[in-house]
BAPA-735276 format. One line per 10 residues: their letters; for each residue z, y, x of C-alpha. Coordinates in nm, 3 decimals. Layout:
<nodes>
A> Z,Y,X  ...
</nodes>
This chain:
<nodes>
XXXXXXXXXX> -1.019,1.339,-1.535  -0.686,1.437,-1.677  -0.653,1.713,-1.963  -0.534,1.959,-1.748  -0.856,1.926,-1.541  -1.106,1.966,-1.849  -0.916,2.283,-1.985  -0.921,2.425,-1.610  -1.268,2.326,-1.550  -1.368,2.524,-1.877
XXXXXXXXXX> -1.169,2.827,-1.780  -1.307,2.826,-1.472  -1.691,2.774,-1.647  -1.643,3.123,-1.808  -1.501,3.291,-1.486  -1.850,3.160,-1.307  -2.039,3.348,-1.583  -1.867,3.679,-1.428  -1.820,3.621,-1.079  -2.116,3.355,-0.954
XXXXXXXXXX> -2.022,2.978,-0.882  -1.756,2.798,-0.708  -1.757,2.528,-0.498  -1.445,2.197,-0.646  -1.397,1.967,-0.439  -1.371,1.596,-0.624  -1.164,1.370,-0.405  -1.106,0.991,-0.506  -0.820,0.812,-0.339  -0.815,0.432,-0.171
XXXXXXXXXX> -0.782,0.255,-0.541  -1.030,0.454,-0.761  -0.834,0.735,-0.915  -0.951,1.124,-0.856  -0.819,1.460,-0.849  -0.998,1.799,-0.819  -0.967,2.085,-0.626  -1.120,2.456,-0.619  -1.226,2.501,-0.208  -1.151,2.874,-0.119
XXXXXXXXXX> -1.329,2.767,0.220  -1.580,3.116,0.291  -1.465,3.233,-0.085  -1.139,3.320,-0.076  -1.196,3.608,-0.359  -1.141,3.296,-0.601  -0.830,3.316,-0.536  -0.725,3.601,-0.781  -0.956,3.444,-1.015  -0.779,3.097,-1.044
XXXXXXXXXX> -0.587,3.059,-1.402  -0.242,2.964,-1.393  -0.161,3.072,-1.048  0.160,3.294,-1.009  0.151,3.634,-0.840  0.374,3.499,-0.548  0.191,3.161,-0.531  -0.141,3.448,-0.463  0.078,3.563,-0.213  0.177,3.303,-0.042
XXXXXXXXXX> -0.164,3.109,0.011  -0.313,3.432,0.133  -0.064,3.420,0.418  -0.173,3.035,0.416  -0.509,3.144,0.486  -0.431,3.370,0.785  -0.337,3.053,0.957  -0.646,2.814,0.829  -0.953,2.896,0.630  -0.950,2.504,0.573
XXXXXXXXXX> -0.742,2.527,0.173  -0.782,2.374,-0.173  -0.579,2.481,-0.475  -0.494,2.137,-0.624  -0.585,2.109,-1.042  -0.267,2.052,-1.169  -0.227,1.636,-1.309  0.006,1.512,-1.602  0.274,1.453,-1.345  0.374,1.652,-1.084
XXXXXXXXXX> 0.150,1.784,-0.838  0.152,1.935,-0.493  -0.056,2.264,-0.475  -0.281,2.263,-0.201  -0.457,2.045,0.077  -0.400,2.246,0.385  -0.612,2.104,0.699  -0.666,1.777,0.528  -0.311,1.755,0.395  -0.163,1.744,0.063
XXXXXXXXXX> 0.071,2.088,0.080  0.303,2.220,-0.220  0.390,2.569,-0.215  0.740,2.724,-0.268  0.875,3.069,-0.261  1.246,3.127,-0.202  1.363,3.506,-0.302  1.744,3.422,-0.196  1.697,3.395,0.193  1.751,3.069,0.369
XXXXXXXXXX> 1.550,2.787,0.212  1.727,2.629,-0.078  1.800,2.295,-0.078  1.685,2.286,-0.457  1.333,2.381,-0.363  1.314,2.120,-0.060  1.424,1.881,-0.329  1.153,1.966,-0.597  0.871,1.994,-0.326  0.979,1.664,-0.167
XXXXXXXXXX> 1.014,1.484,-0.529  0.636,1.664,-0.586  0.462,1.510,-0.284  0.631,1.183,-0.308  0.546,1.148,-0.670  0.135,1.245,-0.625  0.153,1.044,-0.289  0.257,0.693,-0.473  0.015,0.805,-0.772  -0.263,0.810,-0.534
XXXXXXXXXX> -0.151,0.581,-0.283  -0.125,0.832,0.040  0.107,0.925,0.310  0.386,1.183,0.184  0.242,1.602,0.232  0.364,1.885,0.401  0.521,2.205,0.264  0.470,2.593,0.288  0.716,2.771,0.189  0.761,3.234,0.217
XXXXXXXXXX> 1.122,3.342,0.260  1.038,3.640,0.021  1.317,3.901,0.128  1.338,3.797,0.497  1.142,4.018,0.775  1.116,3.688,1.020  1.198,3.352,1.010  1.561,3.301,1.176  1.441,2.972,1.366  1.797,2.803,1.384
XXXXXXXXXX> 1.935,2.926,1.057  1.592,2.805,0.910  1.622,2.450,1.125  2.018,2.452,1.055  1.934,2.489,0.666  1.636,2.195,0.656  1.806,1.936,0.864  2.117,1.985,0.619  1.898,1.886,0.327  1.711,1.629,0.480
XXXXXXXXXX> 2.022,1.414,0.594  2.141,1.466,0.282  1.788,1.342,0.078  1.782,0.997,0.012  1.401,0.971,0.206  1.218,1.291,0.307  0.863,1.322,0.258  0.799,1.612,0.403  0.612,1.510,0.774  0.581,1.889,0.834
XXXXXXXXXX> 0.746,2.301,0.691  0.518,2.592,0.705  0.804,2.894,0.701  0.696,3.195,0.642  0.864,3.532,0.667  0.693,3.857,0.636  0.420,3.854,0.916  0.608,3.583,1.089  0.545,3.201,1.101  0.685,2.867,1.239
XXXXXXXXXX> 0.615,2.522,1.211  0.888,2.234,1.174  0.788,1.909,1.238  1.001,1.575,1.138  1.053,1.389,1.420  1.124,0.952,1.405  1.510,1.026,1.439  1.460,1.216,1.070  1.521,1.519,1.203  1.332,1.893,1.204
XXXXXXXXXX> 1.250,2.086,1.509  0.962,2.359,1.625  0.663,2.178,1.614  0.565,2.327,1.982  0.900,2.175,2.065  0.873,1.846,1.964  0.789,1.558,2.172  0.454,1.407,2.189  0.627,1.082,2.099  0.780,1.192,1.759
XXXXXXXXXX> 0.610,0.968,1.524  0.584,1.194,1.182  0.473,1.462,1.399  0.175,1.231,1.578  0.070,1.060,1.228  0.015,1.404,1.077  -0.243,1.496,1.372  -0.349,1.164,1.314  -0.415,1.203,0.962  -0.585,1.507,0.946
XXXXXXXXXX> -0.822,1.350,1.241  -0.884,1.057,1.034  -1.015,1.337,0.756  -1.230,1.481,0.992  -1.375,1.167,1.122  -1.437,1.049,0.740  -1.644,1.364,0.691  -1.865,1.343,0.967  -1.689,1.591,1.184  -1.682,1.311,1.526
XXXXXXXXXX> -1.576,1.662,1.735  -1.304,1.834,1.555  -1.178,1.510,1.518  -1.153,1.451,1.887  -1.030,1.717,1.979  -0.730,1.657,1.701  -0.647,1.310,1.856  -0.702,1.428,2.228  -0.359,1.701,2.146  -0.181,1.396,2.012
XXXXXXXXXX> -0.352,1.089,2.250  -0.376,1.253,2.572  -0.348,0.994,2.789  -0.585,0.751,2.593  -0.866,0.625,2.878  -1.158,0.608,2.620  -1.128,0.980,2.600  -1.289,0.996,2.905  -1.550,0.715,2.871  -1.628,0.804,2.487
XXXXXXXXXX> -1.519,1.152,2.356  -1.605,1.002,1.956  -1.393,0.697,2.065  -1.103,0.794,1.874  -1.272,0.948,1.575  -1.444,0.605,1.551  -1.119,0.462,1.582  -0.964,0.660,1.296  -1.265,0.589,1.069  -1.178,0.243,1.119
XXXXXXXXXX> -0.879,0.255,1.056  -0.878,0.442,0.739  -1.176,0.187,0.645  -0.887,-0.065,0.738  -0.606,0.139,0.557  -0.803,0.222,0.219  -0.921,-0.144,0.189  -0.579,-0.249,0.220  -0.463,-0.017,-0.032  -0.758,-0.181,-0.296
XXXXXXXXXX> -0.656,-0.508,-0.192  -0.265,-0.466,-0.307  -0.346,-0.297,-0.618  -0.630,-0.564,-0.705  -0.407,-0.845,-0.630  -0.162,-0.793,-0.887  -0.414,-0.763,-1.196  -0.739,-0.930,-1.053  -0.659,-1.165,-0.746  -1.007,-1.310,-0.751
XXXXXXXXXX> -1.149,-0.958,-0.685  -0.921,-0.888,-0.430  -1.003,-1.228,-0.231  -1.386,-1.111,-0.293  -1.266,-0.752,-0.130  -1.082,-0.904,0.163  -1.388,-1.161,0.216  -1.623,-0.885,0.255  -1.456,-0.655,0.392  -1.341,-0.918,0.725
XXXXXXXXXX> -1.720,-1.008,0.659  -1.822,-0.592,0.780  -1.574,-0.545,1.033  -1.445,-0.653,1.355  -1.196,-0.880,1.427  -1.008,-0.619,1.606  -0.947,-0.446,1.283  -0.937,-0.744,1.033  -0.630,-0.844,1.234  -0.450,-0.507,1.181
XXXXXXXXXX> -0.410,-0.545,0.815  -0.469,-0.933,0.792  -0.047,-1.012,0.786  -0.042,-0.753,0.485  -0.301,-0.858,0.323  -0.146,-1.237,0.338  0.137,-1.141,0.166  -0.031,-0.931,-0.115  -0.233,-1.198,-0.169  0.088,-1.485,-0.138
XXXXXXXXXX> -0.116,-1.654,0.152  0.077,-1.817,0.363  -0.162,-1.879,0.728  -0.111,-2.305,0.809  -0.265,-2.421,1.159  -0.565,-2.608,1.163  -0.418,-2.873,1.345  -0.328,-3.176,1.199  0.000,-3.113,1.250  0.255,-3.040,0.937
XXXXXXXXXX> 0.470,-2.786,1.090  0.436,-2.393,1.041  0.375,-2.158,1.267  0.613,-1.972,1.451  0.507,-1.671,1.234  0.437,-1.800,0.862  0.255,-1.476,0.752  0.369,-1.339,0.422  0.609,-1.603,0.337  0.859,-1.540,0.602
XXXXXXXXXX> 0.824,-1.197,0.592  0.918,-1.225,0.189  1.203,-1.399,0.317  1.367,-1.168,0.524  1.235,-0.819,0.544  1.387,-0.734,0.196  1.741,-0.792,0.250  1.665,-0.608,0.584  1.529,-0.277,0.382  1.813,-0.264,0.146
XXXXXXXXXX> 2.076,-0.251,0.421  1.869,0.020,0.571  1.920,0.223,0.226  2.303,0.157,0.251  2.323,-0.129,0.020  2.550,-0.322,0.065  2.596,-0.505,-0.258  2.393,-0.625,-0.562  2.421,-0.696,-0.950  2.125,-0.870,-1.046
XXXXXXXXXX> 2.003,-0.909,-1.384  1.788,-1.088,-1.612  1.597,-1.101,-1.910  1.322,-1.131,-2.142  1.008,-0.865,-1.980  0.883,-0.841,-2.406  1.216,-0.707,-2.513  1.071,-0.316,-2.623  1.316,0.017,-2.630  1.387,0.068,-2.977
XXXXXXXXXX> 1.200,0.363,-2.994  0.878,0.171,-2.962  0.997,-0.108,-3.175  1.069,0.121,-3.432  0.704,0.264,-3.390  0.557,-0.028,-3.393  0.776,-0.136,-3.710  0.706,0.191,-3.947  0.303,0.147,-3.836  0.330,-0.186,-3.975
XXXXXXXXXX> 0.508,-0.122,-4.262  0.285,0.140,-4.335  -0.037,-0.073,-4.321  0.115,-0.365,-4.542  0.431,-0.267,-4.694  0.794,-0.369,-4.664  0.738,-0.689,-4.883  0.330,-0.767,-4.802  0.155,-1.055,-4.993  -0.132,-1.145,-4.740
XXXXXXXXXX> -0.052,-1.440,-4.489  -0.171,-1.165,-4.237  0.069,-0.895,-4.345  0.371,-1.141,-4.362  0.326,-1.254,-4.000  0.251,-0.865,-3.897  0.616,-0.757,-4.067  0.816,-1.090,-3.939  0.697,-0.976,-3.519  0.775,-0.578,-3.617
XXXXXXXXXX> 1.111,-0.698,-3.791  1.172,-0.954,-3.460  1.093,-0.660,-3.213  1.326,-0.437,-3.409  1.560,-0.651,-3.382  1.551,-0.791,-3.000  1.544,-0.351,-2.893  1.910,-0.382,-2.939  1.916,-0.592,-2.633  1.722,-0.338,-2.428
XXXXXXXXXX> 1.944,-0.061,-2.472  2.224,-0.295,-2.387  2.112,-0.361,-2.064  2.007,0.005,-2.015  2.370,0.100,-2.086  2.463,-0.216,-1.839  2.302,-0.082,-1.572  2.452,0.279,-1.651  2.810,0.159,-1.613  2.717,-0.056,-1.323
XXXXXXXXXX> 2.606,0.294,-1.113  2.905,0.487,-1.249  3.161,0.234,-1.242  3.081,0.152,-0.895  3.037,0.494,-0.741  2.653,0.371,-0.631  2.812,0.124,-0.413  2.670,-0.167,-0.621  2.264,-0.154,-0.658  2.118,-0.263,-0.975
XXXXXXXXXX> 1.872,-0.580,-0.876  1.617,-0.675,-1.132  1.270,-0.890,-1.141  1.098,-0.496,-1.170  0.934,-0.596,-1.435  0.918,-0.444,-1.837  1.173,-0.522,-2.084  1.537,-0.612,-1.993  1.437,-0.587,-1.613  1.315,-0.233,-1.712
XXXXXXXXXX> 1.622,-0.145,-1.941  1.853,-0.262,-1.689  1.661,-0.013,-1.324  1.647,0.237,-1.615  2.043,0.267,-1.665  2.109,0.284,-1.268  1.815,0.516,-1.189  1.963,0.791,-1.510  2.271,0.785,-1.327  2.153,0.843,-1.027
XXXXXXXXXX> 2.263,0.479,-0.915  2.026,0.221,-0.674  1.768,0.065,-0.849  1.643,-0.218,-0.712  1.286,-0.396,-0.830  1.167,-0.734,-0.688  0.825,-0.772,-0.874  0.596,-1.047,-0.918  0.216,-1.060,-0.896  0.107,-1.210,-1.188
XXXXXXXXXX> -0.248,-1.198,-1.394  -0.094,-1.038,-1.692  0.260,-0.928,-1.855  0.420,-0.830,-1.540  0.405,-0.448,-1.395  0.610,-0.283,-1.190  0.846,-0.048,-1.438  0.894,0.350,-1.347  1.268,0.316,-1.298  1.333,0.181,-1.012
XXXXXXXXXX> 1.430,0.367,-0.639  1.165,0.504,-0.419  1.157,0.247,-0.128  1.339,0.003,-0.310  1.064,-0.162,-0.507  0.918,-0.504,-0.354  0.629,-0.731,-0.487  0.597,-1.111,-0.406  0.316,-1.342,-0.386  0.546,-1.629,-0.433
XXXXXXXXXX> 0.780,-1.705,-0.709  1.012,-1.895,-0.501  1.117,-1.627,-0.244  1.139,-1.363,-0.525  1.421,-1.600,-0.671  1.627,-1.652,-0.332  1.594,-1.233,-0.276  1.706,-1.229,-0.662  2.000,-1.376,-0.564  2.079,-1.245,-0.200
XXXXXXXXXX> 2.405,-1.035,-0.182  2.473,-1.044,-0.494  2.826,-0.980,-0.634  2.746,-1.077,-1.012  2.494,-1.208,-1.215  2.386,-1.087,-1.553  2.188,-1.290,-1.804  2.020,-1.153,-2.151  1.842,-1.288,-2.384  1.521,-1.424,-2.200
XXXXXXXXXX> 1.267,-1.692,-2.243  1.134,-1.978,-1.979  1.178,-1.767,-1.662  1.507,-1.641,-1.759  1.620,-1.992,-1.877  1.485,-2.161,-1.534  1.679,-1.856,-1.328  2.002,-1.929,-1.543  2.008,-2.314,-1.510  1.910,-2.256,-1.110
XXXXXXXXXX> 2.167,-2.044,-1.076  2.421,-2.254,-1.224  2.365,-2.526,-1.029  2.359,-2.391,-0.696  2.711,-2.239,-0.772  2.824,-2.576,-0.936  2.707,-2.731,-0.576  2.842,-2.471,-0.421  2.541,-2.412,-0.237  2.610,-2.005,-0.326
XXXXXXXXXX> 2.937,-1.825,-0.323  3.166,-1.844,-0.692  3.087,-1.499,-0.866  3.085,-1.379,-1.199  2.793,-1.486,-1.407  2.767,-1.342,-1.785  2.584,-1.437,-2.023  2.559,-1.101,-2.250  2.531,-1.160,-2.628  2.671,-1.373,-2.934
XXXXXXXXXX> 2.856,-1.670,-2.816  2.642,-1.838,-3.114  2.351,-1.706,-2.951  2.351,-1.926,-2.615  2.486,-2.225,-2.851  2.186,-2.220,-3.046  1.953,-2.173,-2.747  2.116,-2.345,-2.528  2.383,-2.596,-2.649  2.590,-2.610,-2.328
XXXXXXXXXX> 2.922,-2.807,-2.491  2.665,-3.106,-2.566  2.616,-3.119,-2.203  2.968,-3.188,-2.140  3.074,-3.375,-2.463  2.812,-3.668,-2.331  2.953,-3.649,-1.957  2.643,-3.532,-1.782  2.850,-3.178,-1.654  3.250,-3.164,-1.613
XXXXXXXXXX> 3.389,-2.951,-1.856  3.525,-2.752,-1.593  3.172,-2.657,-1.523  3.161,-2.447,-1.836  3.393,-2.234,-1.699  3.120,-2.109,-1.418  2.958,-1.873,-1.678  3.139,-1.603,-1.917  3.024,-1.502,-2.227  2.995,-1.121,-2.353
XXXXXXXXXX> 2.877,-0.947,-2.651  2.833,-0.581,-2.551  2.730,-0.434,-2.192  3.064,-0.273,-2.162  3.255,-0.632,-2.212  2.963,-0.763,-1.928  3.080,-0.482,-1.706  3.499,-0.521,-1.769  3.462,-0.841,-1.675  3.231,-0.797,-1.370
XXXXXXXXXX> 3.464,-0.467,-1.225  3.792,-0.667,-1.303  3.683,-0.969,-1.108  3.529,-0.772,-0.801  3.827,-0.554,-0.799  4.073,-0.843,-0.748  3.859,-0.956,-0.462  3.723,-0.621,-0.323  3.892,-0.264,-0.460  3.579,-0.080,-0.331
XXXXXXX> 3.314,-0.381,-0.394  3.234,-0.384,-0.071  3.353,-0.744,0.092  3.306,-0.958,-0.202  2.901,-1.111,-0.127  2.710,-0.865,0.073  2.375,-0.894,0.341
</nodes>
């Protein structure tokens, strides 16, 4: 439980001293984690008793309650936090005292859902929102006003608006074509609008209540036969398949930190359940897991579907051109290389301890790593400032491709996401080291089983590649690299090598290969060297410019 939870939880001890006990609600999501949430279910008088809530937040969730005794208020978490579950749904609250709904406040409530949806691994939220100063909600102003903002968002959230205007009230409801309409409007085939229904059934089902969530499913699924044979048929079936979904969800996270545990999850779990529903998530679990599914035949050929590995080939790419990119820079580097604000931590906490000049064997070897670190953050806020120019000098028509991982990889999403460029993470499940960093693009982050179809997406579309300083992996990417280009097995584009030309000499001594014939010397002039991330970029703009003035033609998917 967060901080903000303890000091609302003690509030909230002395209110029950005055005015008799409350019922909190403790949920825990699919991988472990919790939040809390004060039920005003049959004790709505809470609700003036709640610290921190806002006079017209009071407001609005009274109106809320008008429409469904069935609300939480939502302890706020370090982070941000939606306000409410509504019906089973996670539901932040806004309040607009200008008139139409602002596209500022559809963009903080969207960012807010998103955000505690990925924390907790669930499905997006909904949004209620009072038009303060309005009598009535103007359905096509209101509808003209939404759809604006959502084709302008880069991914809505949002699967369904609560607008309320005095006494009045509508519901919008985002259709699969991304856009809003009158939920009594929309068709029964709009897919948001179904999974919604859907979700709040599987809720239902989850707590018991087989007939509420029926009757849910039945509004959505009216044409399903086992309604008639089994009325709990589709509760069951929502049960199962958030049994199916949350196992799933363990599975993923387990696999990147403990993939013996998640085998032992995914063993018992297809050991409990049918094969009906193992075979739902079994393809996802595959590639979380990097299994790759090989017939038992004796015969050496794959199948026509190879599982994970096929899909790792191909569905990226396929994403990115569905986000409009079009074009990559992909870089690389060390994933221990810390922000010098950490290294610099780390350094004074060390000096501290044994002094500048310490005596001890122990003490020597602590200053020498906090001296090293120190001096290898430079290279992080290079590549942060890379990435940076990359977003700007391209007009975010170049995405910023990295391994997703800490370090360089980090520095370099960091620079692209700050300015509000695409930042693009291809992670790697590994036992330790790797993570997937914070700064890369909402639906633009990937994680691979397999090392060797990370690489090819690494290098798909790309209009540049940027190498610095980096150990094994960065080395084996480098050298790959090179000789695919020198074989002309991928197209002739920049590749840098940021930092001191003495640097790569010393690591690598590349004029050795060609002074004892095993490259042409030609072949040294595939790579460019550059000390500073604005010398990287120069080069990299100049050279797509001559090919491509708006960097669209020169390598793309």
């Amino acid at each position: 439980m967060n901080s903000n939870s303890i000091n609302l939880i003690a509030q909230l001890k002395n209110a029950i001293r005055t005015y008799g006990p409350v019922k909190i609600r403790d949920y825990e999501d699919s991988i472990g984690g919790h939040f809390v949430a004060i039920d005003l279910a049959g004790q709505a008088r809470w609700l003036d008793r709640i610290p921190e809530l806002q006079p017209h937040e009071v407001y609005l969730i009274r109106k809320i309650l008008k429409v469904t005794p069935d609300v939480q208020v939502v302890v706020r978490e370090e982070g941000k936090t939606p306000d409410l579950v509504v019906a089973g749904d996670m539901t932040e609250i806004k309040s607009d005292f200008k008139g139409l709904p602002s596209a500022h406040l559809l963009d903080k409530a969207n960012q807010q859902v998103r955000e505690f949806a990925q924390r907790h691994m669930l499905e997006g939220g909904n949004l209620a929102m009072d038009l303060v100063n309005e009598p009535s909600v103007e359905t096509q102003r209101v509808l003209e006003a939404v759809n604006n903002w959502a084709q302008a968002a880069r991914r809505v959230d949002l699967g369904r608006i609560m607008m309320f205007a005095g006494d009045d009230v509508k519901h919008f409801a985002l259709g699969s074509d991304g856009v809003f309409r009158l939920a009594e409007e929309a068709s029964p085939g709009l897919v948001v609008d179904a999974g919604v229904e859907v979700r709040r059934a599987q809720m239902l089902a989850k707590k018991g209540m087989l007939g509420k969530a029926h009757d849910v499913l039945k509004r959505v699924m009216p044409d399903q036969a086992e309604l008639a044979v089994d009325p709990y048929a589709p509760a069951t079936q929502a049960r199962e398949s958030l049994e199916a979904e949350r196992a799933l969800l363990k599975i993923k996270k387990l696999a990147r930190t403990q993939p013996a545990k998640a085998r032992e999850t995914w063993r018992r779990f297809r050991k409990n359940h049918s094969e009906e529903v193992v075979l739902k998530i079994s393809a996802e679990v595959d590639n979380a897991l990097g299994v790759v599914s090989v017939p038992r035949s004796a015969s050496i050929s794959l199948p026509a579907d190879p599982g994970g590995l096929a899909r790792e080939v191909s569905e990226p790419a396929k994403i990115l051109r569905d986000h409009g990119v079009r074009a990559t820079v992909t870089v690389y580097g060390s994933a221990r290389i810390l922000p010098q604000h950490v290294a610099l931590k780390r350094y004074k906490k060390a000096a501290a301890l044994w002094g500048e000049n310490p005596a001890a064997e122990e003490g020597k070897a602590a200053m020498e790593t906090a001296r090293r670190d120190l001096e290898n953050s430079r290279w992080y806020e290079e590549a942060r400032r890379f990435g940076r120019l990359v977003a700007k000098g391209s007009g975010g028509t170049l995405a910023v491709v990295t391994g997703g991982g800490p370090g360089i990889m980090e520095a370099a999403n960091r620079g692209a996401f700050e300015a509000g460029g695409p930042s693009v993470g291809y992670n790697i499940a590994l036992p330790k080291e790797q993570g997937l960093n914070p700064y890369v693009t909402p639906g633009l982050s990937f994680e691979f089983g397999n090392f060797s179809t990370r690489k090819m997406n690494l290098r798909h579309g790309a209009a540049a590649y940027v190498f610095f300083p980096g150990g094994f992996g960065t080395m084996d990417e480098l050298f790959e690299t090179l000789t695919l280009m020198q074989t002309g097995k991928i197209a002739r584009v920049p590749i840098v090598l940021v930092g001191e030309k003495a640097y790569w000499q010393k690591v690598v001594g590349f004029q050795a290969f060609a002074d004892m014939g095993l490259i042409a010397q030609a072949d040294l002039g595939i790579f460019r060297f550059a000390e500073t991330a604005e010398a990287a970029w120069d080069f990299v703009s100049e050279t797509l410019t001559a090919a491509s003035p708006s960097f669209q033609t020169v390598q793309s998917f």
